[in-house]
C-alpha positions in Angstrom: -14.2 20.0 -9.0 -10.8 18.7 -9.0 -7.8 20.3 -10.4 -4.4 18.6 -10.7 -0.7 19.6 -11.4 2.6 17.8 -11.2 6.0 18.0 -11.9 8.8 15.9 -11.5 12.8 15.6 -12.3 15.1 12.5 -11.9 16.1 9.5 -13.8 18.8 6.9 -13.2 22.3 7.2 -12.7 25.4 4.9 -12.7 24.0 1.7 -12.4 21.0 0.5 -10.8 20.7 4.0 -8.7 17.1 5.9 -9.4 16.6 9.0 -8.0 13.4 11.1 -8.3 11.9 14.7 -6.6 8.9 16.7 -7.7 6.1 18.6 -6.9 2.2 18.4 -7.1 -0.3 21.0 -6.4 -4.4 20.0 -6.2 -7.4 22.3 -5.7 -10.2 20.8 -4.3 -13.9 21.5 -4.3 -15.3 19.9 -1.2 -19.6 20.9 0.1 -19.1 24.1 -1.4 -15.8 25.1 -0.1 -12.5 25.1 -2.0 -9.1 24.0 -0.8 -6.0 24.3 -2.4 -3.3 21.2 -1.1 0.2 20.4 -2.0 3.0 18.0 -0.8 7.0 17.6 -2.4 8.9 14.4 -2.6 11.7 12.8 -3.1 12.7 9.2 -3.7 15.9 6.6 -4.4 15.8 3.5 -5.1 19.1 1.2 -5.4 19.5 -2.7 -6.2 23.4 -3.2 -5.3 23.1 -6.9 -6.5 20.6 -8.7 -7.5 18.9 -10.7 -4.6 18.7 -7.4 -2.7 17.8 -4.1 -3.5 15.7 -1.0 -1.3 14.3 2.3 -1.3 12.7 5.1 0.0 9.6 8.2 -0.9 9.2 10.9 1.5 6.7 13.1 0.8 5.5 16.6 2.9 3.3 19.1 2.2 -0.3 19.9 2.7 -3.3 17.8 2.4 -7.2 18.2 3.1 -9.3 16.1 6.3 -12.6 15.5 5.0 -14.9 15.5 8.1 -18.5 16.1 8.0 -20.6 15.5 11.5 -24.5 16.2 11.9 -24.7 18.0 8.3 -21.6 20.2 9.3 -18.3 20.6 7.2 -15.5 20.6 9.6 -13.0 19.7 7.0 -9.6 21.1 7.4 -6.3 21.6 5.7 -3.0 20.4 7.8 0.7 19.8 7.5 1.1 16.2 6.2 4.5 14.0 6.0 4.4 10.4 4.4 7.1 8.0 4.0 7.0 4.6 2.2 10.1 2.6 2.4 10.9 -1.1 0.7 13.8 -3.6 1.0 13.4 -6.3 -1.2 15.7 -9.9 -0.5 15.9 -12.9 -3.2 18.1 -15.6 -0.7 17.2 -18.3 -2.8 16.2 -18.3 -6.6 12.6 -19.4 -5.4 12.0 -17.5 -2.9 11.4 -13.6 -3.0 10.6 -11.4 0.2 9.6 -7.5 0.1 9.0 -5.6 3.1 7.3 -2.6 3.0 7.0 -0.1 6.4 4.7 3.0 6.1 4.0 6.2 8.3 1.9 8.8 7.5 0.9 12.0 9.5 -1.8 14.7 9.6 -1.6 17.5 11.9 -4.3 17.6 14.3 -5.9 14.1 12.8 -3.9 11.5 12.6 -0.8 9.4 12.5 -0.6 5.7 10.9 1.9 3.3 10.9 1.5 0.2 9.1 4.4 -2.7 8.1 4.0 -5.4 5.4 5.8 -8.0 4.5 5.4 -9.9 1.5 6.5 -13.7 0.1 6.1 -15.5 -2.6 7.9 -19.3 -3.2 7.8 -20.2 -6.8 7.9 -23.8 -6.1 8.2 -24.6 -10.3 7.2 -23.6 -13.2 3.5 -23.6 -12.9 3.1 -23.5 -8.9 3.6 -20.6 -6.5 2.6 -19.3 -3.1 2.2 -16.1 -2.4 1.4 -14.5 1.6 0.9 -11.1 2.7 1.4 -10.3 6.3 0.3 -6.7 7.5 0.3 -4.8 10.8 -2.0 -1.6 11.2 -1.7 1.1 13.8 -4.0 4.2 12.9 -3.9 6.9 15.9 -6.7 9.4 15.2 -5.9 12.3 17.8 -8.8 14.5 16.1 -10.9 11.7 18.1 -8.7 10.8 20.6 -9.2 7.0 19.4 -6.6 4.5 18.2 -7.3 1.2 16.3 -5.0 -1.5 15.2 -5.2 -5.1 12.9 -3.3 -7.5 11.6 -4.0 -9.4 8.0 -2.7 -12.3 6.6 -3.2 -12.9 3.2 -2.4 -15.9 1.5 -2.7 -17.4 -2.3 -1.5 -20.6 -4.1 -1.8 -20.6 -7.9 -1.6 -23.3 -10.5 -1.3 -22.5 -13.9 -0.3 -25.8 -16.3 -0.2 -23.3 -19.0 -0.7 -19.5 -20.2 -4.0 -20.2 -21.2 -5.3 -21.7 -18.2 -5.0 -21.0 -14.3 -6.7 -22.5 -10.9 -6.3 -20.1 -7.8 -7.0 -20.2 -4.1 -6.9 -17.6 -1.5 -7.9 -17.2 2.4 -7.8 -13.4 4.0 -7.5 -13.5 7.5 -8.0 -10.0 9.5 -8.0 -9.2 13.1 -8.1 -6.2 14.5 -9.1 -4.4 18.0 -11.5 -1.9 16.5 -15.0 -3.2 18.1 -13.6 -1.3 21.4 -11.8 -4.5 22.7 -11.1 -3.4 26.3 -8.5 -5.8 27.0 -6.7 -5.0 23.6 -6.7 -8.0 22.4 -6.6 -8.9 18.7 -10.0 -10.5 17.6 -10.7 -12.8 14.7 -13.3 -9.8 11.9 -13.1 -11.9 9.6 -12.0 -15.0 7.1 -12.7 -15.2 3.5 -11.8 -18.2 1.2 -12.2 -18.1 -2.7 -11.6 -20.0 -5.6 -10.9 -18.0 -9.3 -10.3 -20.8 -12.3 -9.1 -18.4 -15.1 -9.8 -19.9 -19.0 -7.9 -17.7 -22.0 -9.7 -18.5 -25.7 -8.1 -17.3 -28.5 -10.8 -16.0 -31.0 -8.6 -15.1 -33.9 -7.0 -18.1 -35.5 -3.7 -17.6 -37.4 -3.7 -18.6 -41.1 
């Protein structure tokens, strides 16, 4: 069972200023035990001009471990902080760049950190690349273990028209969590794909 409540207050103000805070409470029904969690936040996001613009979400509160080991619930509730920031930059008309840092943090489990930054070149009208670049650092204390990866994610679209659209994409991910003793980063794994996308109109205007 799940149970969910929010509230919230904010809006925008002058111009291009957004600021937001409210509240969420959950109760949670977890191998026969229930927990009751609940964070508060607050946000603002501002765009001065318009090739740059940023913002930021911190949230705190409580929030729920789920752990089960050999048929044993040793889930727990802990003090949790989380904060998401963006800055977003425009130098040139065709180029757009977001970067995104992260950091959460439960007590007594764990504390991650992870950075992405994002690009996409709109080279014209009907040809863009896009690449995703993210760094991962996840330090579970609760098992005294600490992994990190890096992922590169990159897609070039065509679409001639609105009806029609070829795309291509390679994920790259590395990462140091097969117990890599001299902490290097090692290739997991590299996927490539190919979407076409078709649109058919099936009602014909008379």
């Amino acid at each position: 069972m799940h149970e969910k409540e929010e509230f919230w207050l904010g809006g925008s103000f002058r111009a291009n200023y957004n600021a937001w805070t409210g509240m969420e409470f959950e109760k949670i029904r977890y191998n026969n035990k229930q927990y009751y969690i609940y964070s508060s936040w607050v946000s603002f996001n501002h765009r001065p001009a318009n090739f740059f613009g940023y913002g930021i979400k911190i949230t705190e509160g409580k929030d729920l471990w789920y752990y089960d080991l050999c048929c044993s619930d040793l889930s727990f509730t802990s003090d949790y902080r989380k904060i998401d920031a963006w800055i977003n930059v425009i130098p040139v008309t065709k180029l757009n760049i977001t970067l995104k840092p992260k950091y959460r943090i439960l007590k007594n489990a764990y504390i991650a950190k992870t950075f992405e930054c994002k690009m996409k070149l709109q080279l014209n009208k009907s040809f863009w690349i896009r690449e995703i670049l993210q760094y991962e650092n996840y330090d579970y204390g609760i098992w005294n273990y600490e992994s990190k990866a890096l992922n590169n994610y990159l897609l070039v679209a065509y679409q001639p028209s609105g009806n029609n659209a070829i795309y291509f994409g390679v994920n790259l991910n590395k990462g140091d969590e097969f117990q890599n003793e001299e902490n290097i980063f090692q290739i997991k794994g590299i996927t490539a794909f190919v979407k076409l996308s078709y649109t058919i109109n099936m009602i014909n205007d008379h």
